[in-house]
VEXDREN-2710 file (C-alpha; in Angstrom, 1 decimal):
% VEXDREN-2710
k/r/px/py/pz
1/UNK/95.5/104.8/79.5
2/UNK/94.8/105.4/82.7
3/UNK/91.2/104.1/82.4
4/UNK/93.1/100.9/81.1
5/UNK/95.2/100.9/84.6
6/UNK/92.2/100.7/86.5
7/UNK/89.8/98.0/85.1
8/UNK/93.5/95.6/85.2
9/UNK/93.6/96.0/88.9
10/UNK/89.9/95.9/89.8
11/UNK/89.1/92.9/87.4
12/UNK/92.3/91.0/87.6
13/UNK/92.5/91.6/91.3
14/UNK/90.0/93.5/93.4
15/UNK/87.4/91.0/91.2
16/UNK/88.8/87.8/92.3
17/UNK/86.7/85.0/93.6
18/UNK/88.1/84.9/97.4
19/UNK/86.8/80.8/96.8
20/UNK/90.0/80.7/94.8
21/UNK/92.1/81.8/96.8
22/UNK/91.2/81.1/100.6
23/UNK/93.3/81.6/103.9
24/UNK/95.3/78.2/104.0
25/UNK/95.5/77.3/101.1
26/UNK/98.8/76.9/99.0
27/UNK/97.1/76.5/95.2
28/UNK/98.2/78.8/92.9
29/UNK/95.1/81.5/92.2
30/UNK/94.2/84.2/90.0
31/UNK/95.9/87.5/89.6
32/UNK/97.4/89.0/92.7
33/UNK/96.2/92.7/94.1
34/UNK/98.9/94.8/93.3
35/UNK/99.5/98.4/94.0
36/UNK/99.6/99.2/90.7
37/UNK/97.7/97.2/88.5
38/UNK/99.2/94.0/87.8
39/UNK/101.0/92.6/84.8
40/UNK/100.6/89.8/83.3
41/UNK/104.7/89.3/82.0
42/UNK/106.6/86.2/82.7
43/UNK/109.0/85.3/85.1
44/UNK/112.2/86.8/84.0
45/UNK/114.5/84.5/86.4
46/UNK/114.3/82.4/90.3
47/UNK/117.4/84.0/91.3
48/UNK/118.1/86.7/93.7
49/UNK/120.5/88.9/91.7
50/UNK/121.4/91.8/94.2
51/UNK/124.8/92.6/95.0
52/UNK/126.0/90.0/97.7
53/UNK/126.5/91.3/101.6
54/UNK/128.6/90.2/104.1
55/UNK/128.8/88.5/107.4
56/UNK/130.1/90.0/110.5
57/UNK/129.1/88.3/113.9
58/UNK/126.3/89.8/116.3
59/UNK/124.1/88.6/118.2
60/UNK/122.3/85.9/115.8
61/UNK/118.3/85.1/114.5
62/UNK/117.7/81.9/113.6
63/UNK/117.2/82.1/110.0
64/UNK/114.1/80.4/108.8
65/UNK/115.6/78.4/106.2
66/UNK/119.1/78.0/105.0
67/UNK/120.7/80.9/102.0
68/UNK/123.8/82.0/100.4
69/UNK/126.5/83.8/102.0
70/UNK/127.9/87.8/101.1
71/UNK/130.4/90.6/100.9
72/UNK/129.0/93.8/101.0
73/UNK/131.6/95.6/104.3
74/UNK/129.8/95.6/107.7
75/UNK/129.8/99.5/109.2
76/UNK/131.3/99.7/113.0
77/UNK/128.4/99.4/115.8
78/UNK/129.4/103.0/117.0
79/UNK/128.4/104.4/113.5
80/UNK/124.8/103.3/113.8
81/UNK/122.6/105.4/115.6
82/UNK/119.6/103.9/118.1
83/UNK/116.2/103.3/116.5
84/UNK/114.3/103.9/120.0
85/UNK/112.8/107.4/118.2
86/UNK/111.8/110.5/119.9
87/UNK/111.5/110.4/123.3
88/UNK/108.1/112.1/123.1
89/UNK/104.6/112.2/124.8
90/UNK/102.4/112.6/121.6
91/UNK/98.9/113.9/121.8
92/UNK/95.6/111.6/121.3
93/UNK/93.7/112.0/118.3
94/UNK/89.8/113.1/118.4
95/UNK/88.5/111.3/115.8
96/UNK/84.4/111.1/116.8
97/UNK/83.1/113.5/114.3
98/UNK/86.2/114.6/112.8
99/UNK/85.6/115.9/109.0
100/UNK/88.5/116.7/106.3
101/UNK/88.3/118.4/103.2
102/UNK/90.3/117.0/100.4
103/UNK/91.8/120.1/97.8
104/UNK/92.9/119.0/94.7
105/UNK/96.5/121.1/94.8
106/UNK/97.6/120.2/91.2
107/UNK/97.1/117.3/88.6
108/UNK/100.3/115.5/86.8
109/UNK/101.3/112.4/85.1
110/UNK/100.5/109.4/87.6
111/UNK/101.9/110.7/90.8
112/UNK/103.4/108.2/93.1
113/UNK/105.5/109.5/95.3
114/UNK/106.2/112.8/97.7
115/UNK/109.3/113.3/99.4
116/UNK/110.9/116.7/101.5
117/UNK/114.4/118.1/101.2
118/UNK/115.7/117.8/105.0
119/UNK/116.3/121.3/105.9
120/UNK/114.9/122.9/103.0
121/UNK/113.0/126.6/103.8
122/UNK/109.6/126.0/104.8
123/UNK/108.7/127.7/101.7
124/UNK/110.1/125.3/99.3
125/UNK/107.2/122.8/97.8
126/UNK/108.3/118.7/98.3
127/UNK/109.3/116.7/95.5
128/UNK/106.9/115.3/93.4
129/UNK/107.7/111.8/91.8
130/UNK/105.6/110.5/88.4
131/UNK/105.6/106.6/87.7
132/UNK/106.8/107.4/83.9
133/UNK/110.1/108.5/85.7
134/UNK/109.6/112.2/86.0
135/UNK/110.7/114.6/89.6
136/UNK/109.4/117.8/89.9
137/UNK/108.4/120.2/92.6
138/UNK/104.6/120.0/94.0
139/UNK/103.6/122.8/92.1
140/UNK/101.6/122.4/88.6
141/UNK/104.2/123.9/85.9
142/UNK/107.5/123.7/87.6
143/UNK/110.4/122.6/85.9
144/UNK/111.7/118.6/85.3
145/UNK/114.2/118.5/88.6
146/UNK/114.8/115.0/87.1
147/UNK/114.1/112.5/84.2
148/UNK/114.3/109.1/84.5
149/UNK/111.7/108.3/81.5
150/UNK/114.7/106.3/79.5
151/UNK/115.6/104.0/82.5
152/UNK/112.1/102.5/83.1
153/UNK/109.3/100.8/81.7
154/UNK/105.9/101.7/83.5
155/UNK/103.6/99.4/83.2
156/UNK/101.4/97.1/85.7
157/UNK/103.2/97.0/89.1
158/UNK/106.6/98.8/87.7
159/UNK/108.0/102.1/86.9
160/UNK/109.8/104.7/89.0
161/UNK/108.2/104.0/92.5
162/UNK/109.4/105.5/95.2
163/UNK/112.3/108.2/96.5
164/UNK/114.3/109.5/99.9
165/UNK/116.5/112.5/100.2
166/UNK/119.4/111.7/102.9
167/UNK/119.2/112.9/106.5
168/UNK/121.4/115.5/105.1
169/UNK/120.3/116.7/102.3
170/UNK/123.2/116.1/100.1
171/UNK/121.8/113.0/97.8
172/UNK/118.1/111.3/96.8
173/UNK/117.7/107.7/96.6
174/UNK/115.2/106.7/94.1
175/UNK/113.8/103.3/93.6
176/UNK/112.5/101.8/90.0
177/UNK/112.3/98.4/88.1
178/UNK/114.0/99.2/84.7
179/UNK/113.0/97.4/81.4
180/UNK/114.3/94.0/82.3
181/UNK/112.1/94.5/85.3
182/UNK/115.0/94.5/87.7
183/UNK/114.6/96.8/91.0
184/UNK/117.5/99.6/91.2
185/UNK/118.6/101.9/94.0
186/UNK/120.4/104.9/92.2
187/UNK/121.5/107.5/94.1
188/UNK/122.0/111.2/93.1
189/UNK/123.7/114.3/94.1
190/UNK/122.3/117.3/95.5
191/UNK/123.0/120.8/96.2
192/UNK/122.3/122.8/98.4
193/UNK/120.0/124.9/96.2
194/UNK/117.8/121.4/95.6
195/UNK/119.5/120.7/92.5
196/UNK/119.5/117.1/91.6
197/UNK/122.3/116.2/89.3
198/UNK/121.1/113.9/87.1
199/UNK/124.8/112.9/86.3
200/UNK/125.8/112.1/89.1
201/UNK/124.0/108.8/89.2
202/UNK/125.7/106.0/91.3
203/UNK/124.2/102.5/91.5
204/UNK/123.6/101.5/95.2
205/UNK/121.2/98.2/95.0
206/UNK/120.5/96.0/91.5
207/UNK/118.2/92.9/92.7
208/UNK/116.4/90.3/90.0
209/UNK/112.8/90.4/89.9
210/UNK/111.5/86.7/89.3
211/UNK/108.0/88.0/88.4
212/UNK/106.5/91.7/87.0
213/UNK/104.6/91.9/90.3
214/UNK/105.3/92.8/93.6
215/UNK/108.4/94.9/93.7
216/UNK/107.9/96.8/96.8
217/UNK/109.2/100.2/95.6
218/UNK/109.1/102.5/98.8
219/UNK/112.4/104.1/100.1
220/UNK/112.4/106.0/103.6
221/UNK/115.2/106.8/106.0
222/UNK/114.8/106.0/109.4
223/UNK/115.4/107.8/113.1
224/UNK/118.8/106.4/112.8
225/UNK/120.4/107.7/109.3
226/UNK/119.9/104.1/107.9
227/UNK/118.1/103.7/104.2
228/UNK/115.1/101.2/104.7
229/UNK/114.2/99.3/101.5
230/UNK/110.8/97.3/101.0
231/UNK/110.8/94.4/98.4
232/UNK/108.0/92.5/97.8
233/UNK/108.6/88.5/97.6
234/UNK/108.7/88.3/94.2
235/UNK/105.9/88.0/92.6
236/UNK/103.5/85.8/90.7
237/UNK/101.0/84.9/93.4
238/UNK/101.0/82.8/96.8
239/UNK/104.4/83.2/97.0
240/UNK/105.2/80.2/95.1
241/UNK/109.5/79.7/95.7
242/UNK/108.2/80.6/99.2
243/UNK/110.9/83.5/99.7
244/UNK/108.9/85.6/102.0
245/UNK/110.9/83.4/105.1
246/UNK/113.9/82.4/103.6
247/UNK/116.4/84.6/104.6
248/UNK/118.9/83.9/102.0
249/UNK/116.8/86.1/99.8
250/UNK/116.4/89.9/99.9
251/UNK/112.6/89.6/98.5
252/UNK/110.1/89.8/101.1
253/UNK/112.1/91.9/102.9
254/UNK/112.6/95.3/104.8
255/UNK/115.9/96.0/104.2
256/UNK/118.2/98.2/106.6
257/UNK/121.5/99.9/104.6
258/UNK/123.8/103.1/104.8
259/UNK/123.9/103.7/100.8
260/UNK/126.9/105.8/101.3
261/UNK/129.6/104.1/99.0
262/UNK/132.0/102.5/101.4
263/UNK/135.9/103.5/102.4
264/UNK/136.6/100.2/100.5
265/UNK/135.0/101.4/97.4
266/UNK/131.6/99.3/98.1
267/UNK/128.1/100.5/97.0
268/UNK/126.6/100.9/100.6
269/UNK/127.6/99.3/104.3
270/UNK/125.8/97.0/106.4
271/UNK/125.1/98.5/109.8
272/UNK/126.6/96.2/112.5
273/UNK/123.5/95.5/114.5
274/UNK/121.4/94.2/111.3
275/UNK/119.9/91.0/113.1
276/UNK/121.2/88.5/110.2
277/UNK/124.7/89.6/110.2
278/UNK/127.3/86.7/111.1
279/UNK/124.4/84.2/110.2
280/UNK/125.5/81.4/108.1
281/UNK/124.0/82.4/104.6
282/UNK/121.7/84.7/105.6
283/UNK/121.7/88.1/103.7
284/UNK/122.7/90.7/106.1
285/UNK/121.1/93.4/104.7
286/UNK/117.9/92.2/106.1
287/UNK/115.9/93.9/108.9
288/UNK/112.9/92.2/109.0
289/UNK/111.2/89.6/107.0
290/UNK/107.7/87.8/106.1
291/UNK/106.7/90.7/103.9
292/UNK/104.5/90.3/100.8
293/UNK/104.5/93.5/99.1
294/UNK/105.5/96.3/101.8
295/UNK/104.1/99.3/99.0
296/UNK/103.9/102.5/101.5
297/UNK/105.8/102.7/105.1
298/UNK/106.7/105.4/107.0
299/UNK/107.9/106.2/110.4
300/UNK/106.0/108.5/112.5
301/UNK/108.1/111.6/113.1
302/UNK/107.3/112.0/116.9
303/UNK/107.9/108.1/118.1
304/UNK/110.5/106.6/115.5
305/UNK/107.7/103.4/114.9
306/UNK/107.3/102.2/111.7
307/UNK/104.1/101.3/110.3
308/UNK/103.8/99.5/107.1
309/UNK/100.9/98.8/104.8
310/UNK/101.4/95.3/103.2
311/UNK/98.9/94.1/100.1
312/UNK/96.9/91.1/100.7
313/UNK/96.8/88.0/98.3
314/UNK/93.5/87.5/97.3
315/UNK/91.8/87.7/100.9
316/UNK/93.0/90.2/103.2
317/UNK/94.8/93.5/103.7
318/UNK/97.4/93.9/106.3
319/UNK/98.9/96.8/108.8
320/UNK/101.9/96.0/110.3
321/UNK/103.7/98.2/112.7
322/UNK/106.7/98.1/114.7
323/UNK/107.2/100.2/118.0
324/UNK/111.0/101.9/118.2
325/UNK/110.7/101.0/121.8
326/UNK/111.2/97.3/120.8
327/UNK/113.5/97.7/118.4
328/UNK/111.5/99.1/115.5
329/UNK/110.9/95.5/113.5
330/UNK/114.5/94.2/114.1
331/UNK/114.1/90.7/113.7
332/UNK/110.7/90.6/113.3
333/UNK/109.2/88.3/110.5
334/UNK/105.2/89.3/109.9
335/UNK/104.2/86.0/108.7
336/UNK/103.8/86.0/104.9
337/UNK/103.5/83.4/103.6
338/UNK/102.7/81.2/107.0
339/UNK/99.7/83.7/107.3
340/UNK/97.7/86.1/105.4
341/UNK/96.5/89.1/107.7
342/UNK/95.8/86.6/111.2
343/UNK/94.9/83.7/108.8
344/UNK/96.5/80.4/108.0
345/UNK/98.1/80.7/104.7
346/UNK/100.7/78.2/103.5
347/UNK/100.9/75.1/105.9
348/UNK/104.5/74.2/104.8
349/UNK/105.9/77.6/105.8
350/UNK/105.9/77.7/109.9
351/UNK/103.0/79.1/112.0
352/UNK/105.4/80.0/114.9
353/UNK/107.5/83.3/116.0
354/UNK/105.5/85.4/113.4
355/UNK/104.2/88.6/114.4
356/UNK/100.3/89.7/114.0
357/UNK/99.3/92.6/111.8
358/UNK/97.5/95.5/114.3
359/UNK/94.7/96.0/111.9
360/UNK/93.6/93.4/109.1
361/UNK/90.2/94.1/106.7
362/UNK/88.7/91.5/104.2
363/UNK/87.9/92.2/100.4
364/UNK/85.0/93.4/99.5
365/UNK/83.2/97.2/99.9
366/UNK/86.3/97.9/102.1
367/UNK/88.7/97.6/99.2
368/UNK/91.4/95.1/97.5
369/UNK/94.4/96.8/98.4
370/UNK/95.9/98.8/101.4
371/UNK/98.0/102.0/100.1
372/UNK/99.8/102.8/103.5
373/UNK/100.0/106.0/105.0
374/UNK/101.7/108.2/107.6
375/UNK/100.5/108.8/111.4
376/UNK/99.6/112.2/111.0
377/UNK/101.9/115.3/112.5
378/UNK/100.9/118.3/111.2
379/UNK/99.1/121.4/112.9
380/UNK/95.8/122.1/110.6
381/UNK/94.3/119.6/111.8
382/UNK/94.8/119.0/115.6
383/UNK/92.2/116.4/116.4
384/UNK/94.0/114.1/113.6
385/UNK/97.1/114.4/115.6
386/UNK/98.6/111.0/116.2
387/UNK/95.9/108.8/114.2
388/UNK/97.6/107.0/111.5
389/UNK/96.1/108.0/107.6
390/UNK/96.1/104.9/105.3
391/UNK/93.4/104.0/102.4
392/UNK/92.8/101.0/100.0
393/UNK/93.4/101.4/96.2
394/UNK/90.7/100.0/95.0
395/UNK/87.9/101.5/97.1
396/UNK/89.4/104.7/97.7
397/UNK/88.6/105.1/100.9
398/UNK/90.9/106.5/103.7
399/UNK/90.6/106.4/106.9
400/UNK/92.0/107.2/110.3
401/UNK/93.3/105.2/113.3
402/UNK/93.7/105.6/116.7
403/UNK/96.4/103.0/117.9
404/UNK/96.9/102.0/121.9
405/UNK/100.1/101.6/123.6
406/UNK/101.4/98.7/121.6
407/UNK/100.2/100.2/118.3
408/UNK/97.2/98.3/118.5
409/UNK/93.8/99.5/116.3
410/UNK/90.4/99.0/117.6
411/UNK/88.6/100.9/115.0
412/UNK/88.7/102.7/111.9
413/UNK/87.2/106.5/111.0
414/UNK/86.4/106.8/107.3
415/UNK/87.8/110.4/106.2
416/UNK/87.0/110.6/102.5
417/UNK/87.4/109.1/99.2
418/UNK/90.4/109.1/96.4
419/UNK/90.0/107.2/93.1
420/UNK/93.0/105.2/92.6
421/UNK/95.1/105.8/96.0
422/UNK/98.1/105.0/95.1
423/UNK/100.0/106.7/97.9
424/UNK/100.3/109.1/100.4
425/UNK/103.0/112.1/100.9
426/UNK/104.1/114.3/103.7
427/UNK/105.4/117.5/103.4
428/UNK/108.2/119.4/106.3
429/UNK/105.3/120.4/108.5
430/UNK/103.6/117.1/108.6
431/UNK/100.7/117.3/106.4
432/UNK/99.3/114.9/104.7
433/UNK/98.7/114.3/100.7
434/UNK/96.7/111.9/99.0
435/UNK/97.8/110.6/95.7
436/UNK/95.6/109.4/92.7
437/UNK/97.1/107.5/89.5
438/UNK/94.2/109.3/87.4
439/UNK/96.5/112.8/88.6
440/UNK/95.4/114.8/91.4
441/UNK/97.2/115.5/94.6
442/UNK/94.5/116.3/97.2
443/UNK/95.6/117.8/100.4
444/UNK/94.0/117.0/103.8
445/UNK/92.8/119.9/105.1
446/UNK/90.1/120.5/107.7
447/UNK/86.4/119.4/106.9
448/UNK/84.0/122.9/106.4
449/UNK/81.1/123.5/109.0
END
């Protein structure tokens, strides 16, 4: 099966001719990388079919082009926190001759995801999520904690794909395209043991999926309590309805949410300083926009930035990032699908007011696919403190960064190789796990002699 996985992506993606499908051009191409390996389905419908939000006045964005209005209840500005991160000084990474060992920790069922109980004893292994729909602990043998095998159909880019606990412990978010291929937010109680009640499931998000391919999928709370939700634009390839700008559509998108069901009996509140609330027909759960597939983001824990790995369309792979200090991507649109990577893309969608990835590389031996990461916090070992981790899912590779002031990358360091990266995890002391579709979690751990 797995086997299966693999030659879909790397011959209906990492193996297309980059002659058909070139910066600046708007024909449709071949199959599109994908995270997971694509799917050849159908569109299932145009239409953006998430729950409508509101519109409360703030200070307004232009939108890009003209959308639908909303209703979902605008939170007070007092209840959202500032995303300006830890005011910190964080060490610089030594990354010249810097060796890591990867340890194979335990082998499951297409991992995907990692995620920490806030709070939780140091002890206590993170969460493990399987695409097939499965939670369990880190720890080969542990008990389900969760099954969500009967609301999901895995297959090409879909599944069970990513999952949060709140700031306070108390629920887990988990995102996943069910058999219609629609993307969910469910949320979930917990106790405070780390026992997830699987009957406790509320809907927070439905939105339509047009096409079985890029559905996003990550789920991470930010510095500021907020749930921040990635969708990819749809699907197909070349983003074809051209949603990536248009702002009244929540694909494309990072989203910015509380997911806590609202005093007026709501699935989740807009915070009051989203940039697009109180613009005419804009969706005001957006944050950002100009996303083509935003698969694995993460803020760093020591600055509050945000650092997104967004998959290329036949050409080039992206890094985006967004400094707290500016407003941690409020506003910002990263130019799909004006640009892919630094390159003219589609010449009807508008070359101005987009924002530059930090690091871009082209197909080839490099890889087809970025897999973001996580910039490194944790204490085994200090030279990698403060280089972001990241890797490609088609070549395997992962590498290291060292960003400048602005978040800016220079250079890459290669660290090691992982068949079928699909993702990366991070456990309560910061370090690092590297996750491969054919099973194994591999911990980064400090190179020998």
């Amino acid at each position: 099966m797995l086997a299966v996985l693999a030659v879909a992506l790397l011959g209906a993606s990492c193996g297309t001719d980059p002659a058909n499908v070139t910066a600046g051009t708007s024909a449709a191409g071949p199959a599109t990388t994908g995270q997971i390996p694509p799917s050849t389905v159908p569109a299932v419908s145009a239409s953006d079919g998430s729950i409508p939000p509101t519109s409360t006045p703030v200070a307004s964005i232009p939108p890009v082009s003209a959308p639908a209005g909303s209703d979902a209840p605008v939170a007070s500005a007092a209840s959202v926190p500032s995303t300006t991160g830890v005011a910190t000084t964080p060490p610089e990474p030594q990354l010249d001759g810097l060796t890591v060992q990867l340890t194979v920790i335990g082998k499951f069922d297409e991992p995907i995801a990692v995620a920490v109980r806030p709070g939780a004893p140091a002890s206590e292994p993170p969460y493990l999520l399987q695409r097939g729909g499965v939670i369990r602990r880190l720890a080969e043998g542990d008990d389900v904690a969760l099954d969500l095998s009967d609301r999901t159909a895995p297959g090409g880019e879909r599944g069970v794909l990513g999952m949060a606990f709140a700031p306070d412990a108390a629920h887990l978010y988990v995102n996943y395209t069910d058999a219609d291929g629609r993307t969910h937010v469910d949320e979930f109680a917990v106790d405070a043991l780390g026992a997830i009640d699987g009957g406790s499931r509320r809907e927070v998000l439905t939105v339509k999926q047009p096409y079985a391919n890029h559905n996003g999928g990550d789920l991470v709370f930010g510095p500021d309590g907020m749930l921040y939700i990635g969708l990819g634009d749809g699907g197909d390839a070349n983003d074809p309805q051209r949603r990536a700008l248009d702002v009244s559509t929540l694909l494309g998108k990072m989203l910015r949410i509380d997911p806590r069901e609202s005093p007026d009996g709501m699935p989740y509140s807009v915070p009051a300083d989203n940039p697009y609330v109180g613009v005419d027909g804009a969706r005001s759960e957006i944050w950002s926009i100009g996303l083509r597939n935003p698969w694995r983001y993460s803020f760093d824990r020591a600055t509050g930035d945000l650092w997104i790995g967004d998959v290329g369309q036949g050409q080039w792979e992206e890094i985006d990032v967004a400094l707290a200090a500016d407003g941690g991507g409020r506003g910002v649109s990263y130019g799909w699908s004006a640009f892919e990577g630094t390159h003219r893309f589609n010449d009807d969608q508008p070359a101005d007011g987009q924002t530059s990835p930090v690091w871009e590389y082209e197909h080839g031996d490099a890889g087809c696919s970025v897999t973001g990461g996580y910039v490194y916090r944790g204490s085994a070992i200090p030279a990698l403190v403060g280089a972001y981790v990241f890797g490609d899912y088609c070549s395997g590779r992962i590498w290291a960064a060292d960003p400048g002031p602005a978040g800016e990358i220079a250079d890459v360091h290669e660290l090691g190789k992982v068949g079928d990266l699909a993702s990366f995890g991070e456990d309560a002391g910061g370090e690092l796990y590297a996750l491969s579709l054919r099973g194994e979690v591999s911990r980064l751990d400090p190179g020998q002699g």
